[in-house]
Every structure is written in C-alpha cells, then in structure tokens.
N, C-alpha and C positions, 0 to 999 in steps of 0.2 A: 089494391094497388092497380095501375094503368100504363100497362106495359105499349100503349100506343107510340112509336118514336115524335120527337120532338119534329117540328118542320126543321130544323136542323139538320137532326139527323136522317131525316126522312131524304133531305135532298141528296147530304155524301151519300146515304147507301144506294139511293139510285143513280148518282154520275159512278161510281165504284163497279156498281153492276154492269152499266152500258162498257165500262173502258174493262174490267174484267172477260165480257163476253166477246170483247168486240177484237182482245189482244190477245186473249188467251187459248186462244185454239186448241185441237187435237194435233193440228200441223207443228205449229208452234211448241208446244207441249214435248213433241217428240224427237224436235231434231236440240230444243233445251237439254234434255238428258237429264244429270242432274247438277248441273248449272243453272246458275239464276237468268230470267230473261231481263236483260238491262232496259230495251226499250220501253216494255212494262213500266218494271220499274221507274222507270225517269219517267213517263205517263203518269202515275199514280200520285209522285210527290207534285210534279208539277201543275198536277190539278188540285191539288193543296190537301189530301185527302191526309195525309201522316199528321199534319198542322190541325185538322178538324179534329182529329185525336183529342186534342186538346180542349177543343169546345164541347162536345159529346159526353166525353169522358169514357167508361171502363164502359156502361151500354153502347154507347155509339162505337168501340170498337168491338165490341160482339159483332156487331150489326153488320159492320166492314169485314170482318173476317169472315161469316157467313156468305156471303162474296166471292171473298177468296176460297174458302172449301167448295162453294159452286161448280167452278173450274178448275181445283187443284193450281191455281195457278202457281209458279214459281219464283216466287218473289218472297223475302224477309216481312212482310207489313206485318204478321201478328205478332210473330217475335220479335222487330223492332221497336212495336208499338208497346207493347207491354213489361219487356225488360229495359226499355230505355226510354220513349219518351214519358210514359206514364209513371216509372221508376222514378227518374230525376225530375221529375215535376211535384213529386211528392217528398222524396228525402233526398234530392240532393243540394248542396248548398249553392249559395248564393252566385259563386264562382262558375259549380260545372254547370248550372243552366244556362249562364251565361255563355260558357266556353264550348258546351254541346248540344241543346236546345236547336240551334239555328241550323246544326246539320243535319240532326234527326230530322227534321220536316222537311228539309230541301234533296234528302237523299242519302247523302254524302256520308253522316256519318250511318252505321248498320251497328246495334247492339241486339248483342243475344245474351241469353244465360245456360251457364253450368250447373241447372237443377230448372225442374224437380229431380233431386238425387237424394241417396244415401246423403247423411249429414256426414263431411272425413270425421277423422279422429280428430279428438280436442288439441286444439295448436297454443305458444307461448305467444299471449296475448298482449301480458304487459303494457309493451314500448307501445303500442300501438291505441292502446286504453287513453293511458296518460296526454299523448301528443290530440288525439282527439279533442278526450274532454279540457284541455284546453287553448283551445280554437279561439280566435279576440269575436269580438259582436259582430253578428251580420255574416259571420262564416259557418257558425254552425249548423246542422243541416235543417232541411226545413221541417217543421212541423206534419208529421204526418196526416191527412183528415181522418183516418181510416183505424183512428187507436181501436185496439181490442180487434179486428177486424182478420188476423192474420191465422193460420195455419196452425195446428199447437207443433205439429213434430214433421219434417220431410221427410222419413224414411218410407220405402215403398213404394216409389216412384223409377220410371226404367229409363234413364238417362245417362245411366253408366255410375260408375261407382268413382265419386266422388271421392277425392284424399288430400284434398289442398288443404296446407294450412299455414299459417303463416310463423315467421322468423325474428321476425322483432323489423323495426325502422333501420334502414341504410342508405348512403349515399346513394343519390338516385331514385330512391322514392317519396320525395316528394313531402312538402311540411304534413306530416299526421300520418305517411302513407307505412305501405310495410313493401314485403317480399315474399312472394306466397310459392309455395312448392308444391308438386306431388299433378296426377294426373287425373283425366275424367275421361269417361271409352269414349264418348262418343257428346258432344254437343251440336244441339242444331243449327245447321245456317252459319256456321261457324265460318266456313271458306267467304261468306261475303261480307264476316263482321270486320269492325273497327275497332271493336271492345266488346269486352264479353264479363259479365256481372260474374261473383263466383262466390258463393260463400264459405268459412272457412269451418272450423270444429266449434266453435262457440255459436254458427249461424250469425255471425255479423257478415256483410255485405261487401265484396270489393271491385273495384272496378282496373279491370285489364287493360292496355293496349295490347293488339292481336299484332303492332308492330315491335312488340318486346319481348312477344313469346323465342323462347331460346334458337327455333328452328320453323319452316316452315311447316303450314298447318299441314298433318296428316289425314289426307280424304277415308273416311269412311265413309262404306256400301250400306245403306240402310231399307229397310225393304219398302219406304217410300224414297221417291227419286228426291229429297231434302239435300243442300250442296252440306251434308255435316261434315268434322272433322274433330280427330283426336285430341283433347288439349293436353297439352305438356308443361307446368311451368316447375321450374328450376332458379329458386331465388328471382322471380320474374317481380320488378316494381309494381307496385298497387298503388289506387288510393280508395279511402274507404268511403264508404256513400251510406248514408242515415245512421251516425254513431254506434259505438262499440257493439250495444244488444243487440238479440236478434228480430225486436219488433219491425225494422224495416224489410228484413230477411221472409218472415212473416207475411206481413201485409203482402211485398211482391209477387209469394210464392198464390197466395189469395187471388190473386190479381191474375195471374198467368194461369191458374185452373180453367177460371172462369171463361179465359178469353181464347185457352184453347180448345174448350168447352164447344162453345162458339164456332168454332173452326170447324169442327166436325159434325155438328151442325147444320151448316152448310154443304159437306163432302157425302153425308146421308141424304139430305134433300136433292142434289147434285147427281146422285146414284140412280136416289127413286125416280126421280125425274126420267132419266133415261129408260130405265127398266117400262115407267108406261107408257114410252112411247112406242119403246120397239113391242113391246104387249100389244097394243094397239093396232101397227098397223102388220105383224109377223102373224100371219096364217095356216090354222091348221086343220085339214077336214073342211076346208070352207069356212073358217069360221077363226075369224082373231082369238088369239092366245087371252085376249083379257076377257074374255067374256064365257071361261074357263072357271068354276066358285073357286078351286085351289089358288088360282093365281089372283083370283082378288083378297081369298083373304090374307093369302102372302102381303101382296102389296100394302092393304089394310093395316094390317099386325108393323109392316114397315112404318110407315106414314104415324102409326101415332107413337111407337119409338123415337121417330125425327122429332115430335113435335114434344115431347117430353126432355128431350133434351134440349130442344129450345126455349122451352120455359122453365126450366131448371137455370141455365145459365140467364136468360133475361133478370131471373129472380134477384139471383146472387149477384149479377151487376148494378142491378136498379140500387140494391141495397149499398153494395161498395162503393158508389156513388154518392149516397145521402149519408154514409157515414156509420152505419149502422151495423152490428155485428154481423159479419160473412162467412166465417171460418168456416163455417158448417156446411151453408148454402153450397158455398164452392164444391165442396167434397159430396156434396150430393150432384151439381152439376158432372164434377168430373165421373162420379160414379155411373151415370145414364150415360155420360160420351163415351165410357170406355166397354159397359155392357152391352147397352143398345148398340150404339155403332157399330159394333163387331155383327150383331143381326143385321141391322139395315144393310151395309157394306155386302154379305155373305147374299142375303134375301136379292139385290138388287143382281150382282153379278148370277145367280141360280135362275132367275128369273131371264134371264139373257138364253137359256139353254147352252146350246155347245159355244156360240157366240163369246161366253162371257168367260170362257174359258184358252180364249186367240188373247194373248199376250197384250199386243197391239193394238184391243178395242179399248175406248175409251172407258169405256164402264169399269176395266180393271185397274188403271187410275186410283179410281175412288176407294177400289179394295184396298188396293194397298197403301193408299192413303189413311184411310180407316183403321188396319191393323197395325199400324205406326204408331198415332195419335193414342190408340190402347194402350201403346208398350211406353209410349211417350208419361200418359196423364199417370199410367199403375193399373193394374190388376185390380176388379171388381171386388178381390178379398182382402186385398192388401187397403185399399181404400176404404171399406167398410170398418176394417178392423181402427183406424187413424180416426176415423169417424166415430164409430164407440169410443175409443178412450177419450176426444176431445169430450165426448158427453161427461163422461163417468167423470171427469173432472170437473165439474162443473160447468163446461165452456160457456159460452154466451147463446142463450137461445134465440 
C-alpha cells in the first residue's frame, strides 16, 4: 500500500500547517488557558479545511490533526471531525446531514463524543427500537461504508465512566428519538460543543443537544489544557444516529481511535522537534548537547516511536477509508499512541534538562498533551487485552 497523501490532501495539510503555525503560538496558547482559541478556529473553517474532511476522508483527517498535535493547538477540529462530520456522513440520515452538515464545516455547529468509555449499564430500549425501525424511505440512516470495520467492545478506554441510558420515547424527543439519563466524568471539548454523540447500554448511538442538557456544562481540570466538561443528562431529548445496533457505535469508535491516534502523532513529532533544536544549539563543555551519543540515541529511540505511530494510524485510516476491515488496525494504532507517546512526550521534555521542567515552556505542552491522549485513547494493557479478544473471536483480519 501507498501511504503518499493525495494532492488533495497534500494541499489542506499544508494550508493547515501554515494557519496552525502561524496562529497557534506559545503566546497564544497561554493566555488561551483552557479555552478554545475562536480566531483559530474561524481561520480553520473558513479556509474550508473541516469541509476538506469530507474529501480526504479518515486519512486526510489524520493528516490534519497531525497539525494540530504539532502545536497543541486549542481548537475542537479532531473531535469535531470525527464525532460529527465523519459520524453523520456516514450513519446519519438523510435529515441531520442536511440539518448539520453545513455547520460542521462553516464552524458553527462543534460535536464531540462521550466515549471512548465504559459501555453504561444496559438501558429499556424498546420504544426507541420500534420508532426507528420504522422510519418511511429516504429517512433511514445511511448506509455505513465501513461494515465489519468497527471496535468489538469499548470498555477500557478513560473518558469517564459512562452510565447513560435511555427511557423510552417522550414528548420532546423527537419522531424515533428517546431520553437519555445518567452521567460521564468527564468529556472532551465539551464546553465548545453543540452536541455531543453518546452511547447508551446496548452501544446504539445518540445524538445530544448541549442546549438541553439540564444545567450548565460543568468545567473540568484535565491535565491537558482541553475546554472539557462534566456531562449530566436527566431525561435529556436525543435523537438516535445509525439505527438501533451498535455497528454505528462501532465503526465511530474505529474512526476516533485512529484519528486520535493521529493527534498524538503530531503532539510527539511536535515535542521531538523542539527537544533538537534546543539539543542543538544548548551548550555544554563547548560542545552542543546533541552531539552527546545518550542524547542522540534518546532522540533516536524517540523519532522512530513517532513514526510508528504514524504509520500505524496512516494504516488503519487508509483501510477505513477503502472500506476494509479496521477494528484491529485501530487498536493497534491507539496502542503505539498511548505507549509510545508517553516515551516520546517524557524523552522530549528529559531532553530539555531543567528547561523542560519550567511549567511555562512550551515543550511541556506536548507532555501533557501526550499523557492525556494516553488516558484519553486507554492503557497500553487495557487495549492490548480488547485486541486479544477481538482476535480470539474471530475478528476480521
């Protein structure tokens, strides 16, 4: 296979990069907090780069997000790109693309999701079954490209503990929709969403407004600067997105390994980066720090960690893309983002000396950007272990 980008994609991930390096600062960065940077953002869509999503597909937003972990920048793009436009491009019906499609790429609308988590407890499904399956022609969701392609189990994943489940169909949700309860600690990017993807105890799919959560969103502290926040719902309307089972549930979660895979990616390369510069031109004895065999083969050992986990995710995207079985791929991507990265991440801020240890340097950014995305994607044992069993089940090779 030829993992060379498409002129396509070749061109967004270079305007991406110039408007990433060019907005996203150390300045910027800091006085952000952990707040989204708006101009960024309205940068980004307005150069069409959320829309190119679309053409690219699950590679071309690796490619983007590798970008954004560049810079740590502070913007929703891989978790809007992947919980929402890539989500309802694929399973959701013929309505919400029409009804949210157009704000995904212009900005406006921000979708995140509540997982990868714990699966909640199994919830009364029923009303919600029946009003689906049946939907008149032309409503039902859309065809996945991506069958067999999806996750076998979510459990093991550190996004909070997951307990939504839904109530049956009521006034105010909506023809098919439901009422989903129960909480998740902690979701990301949540404080800039507009909806928030959430699945329930059977892993069906549902889609939130963040303007019908019961109360405003509760900021949580996460030890990257993410604007996350507590979700809370309480008989809160839904409506559901790629029918009852959990194969959309599935596919998604596939999809959001891969592309946070990707993200961290970039937040390693982003790290290393710095580590040789200030290697290079930081003097000691007369003589630069890189030119030290420990610290090259640090950076070494660094550099092909990054690049293993670039082409683990490249893998598992090119595949999700053509359609072809991914379950696996993913879970081996997320496995190198969340092992490796945690070296590269450690290697690059070590490699700073006292330096990387000042709060306030950019290089520790990307740590803690790094030991996020760990807690984020799951544990090196938790994921291997989800990986075995997808095997021993037969899963799709």
């Amino acid at each position: 296979m030829d993992f060379t980008p498409t002129e396509e994609q070749q061109a967004a991930r270079d305007l991406a990069a110039r408007i990433f390096g060019d907005l996203a600062t150390h300045e910027r960065l800091a006085a952000a907090g952990t707040g989204t940077d708006a101009e960024l953002w309205k940068a980004l869509c307005a150069a069409g780069l959320m829309e190119a999503v679309e053409e690219t597909g699950l590679l071309g937003l690796v490619l983007l997000a590798e970008e954004q972990g560049r810079t740590t920048a502070q913007v929703p793009f891989t978790a809007s790109g992947a919980y929402g436009l890539l989500a309802l491009t694929r399973h959701g019906t013929q309505e919400q693309r029409a009804r949210l499609l157009p704000g995904l790429r212009d900005g406006t609308t921000v979708i995140t999701g509540a997982f990868p988590a714990q699966a909640p407890a199994q919830g009364a499904m029923e009303a919600a079954r029946r009003a689906v399956s049946g939907a008149g022609p032309g409503e039902g969701p859309a065809p996945g490209t991506g069958a067999g392609s999806g996750s076998g189990s979510a459990a093991g994943s550190g996004s909070g503990t997951g307990t939504a489940s839904d109530t049956g169909s009521g006034a105010g949700a909506g023809a098919g929709g439901g009422r989903l309860t129960g909480t998740v600690g902690w979701v990301p990017w949540l404080r800039d969403a507009t909806h928030v993807l959430v699945p329930d105890g059977d892993r069906a799919l549902w889609l939130v407004r963040t303007a019908d959560l019961p109360g405003p969103v509760e900021k949580v502290e996460l030890t990257a600067a993410w604007s996350a926040g507590r979700l809370v719902l309480d008989g809160t309307p839904a409506e559901p997105v790629g029918g009852p089972g959990p194969e959309a549930y599935e596919d998604v979660l596939t999809a959001v390994r891969i592309a946070f895979a990707g993200l961290q990616a970039g937040v390693c390369a982003g790290s290393l980066a710095r580590a040789v510069a200030y290697t290079s031109t930081r003097e000691q004895f007369g003589r630069p720090l890189s030119s030290n065999q420990a610290v090259q083969l640090r950076a070494a050992d660094a550099h092909m960690d990054t690049e293993a986990i670039r082409v683990t995710a490249y893998e598992a995207a090119w595949r999700y893309d053509q359609a072809l079985p991914a379950a696996e791929h993913a879970l081996t991507a997320a496995w190198w983002a969340s092992e490796a990265g945690k070296r590269v991440v450690h290697t690059g801020q070590h490699l700073h000396g006292g330096m990387g240890a000042d709060l306030d340097h950019p290089v520790h950014r990307h740590f803690l950007w790094g030991r996020q995305l760990d807690a984020y994607l799951g544990c090196g044992t938790e994921l291997l272990a989800e990986l075995g069993d997808l095997l021993a089940q037969g899963g799709p090779a």
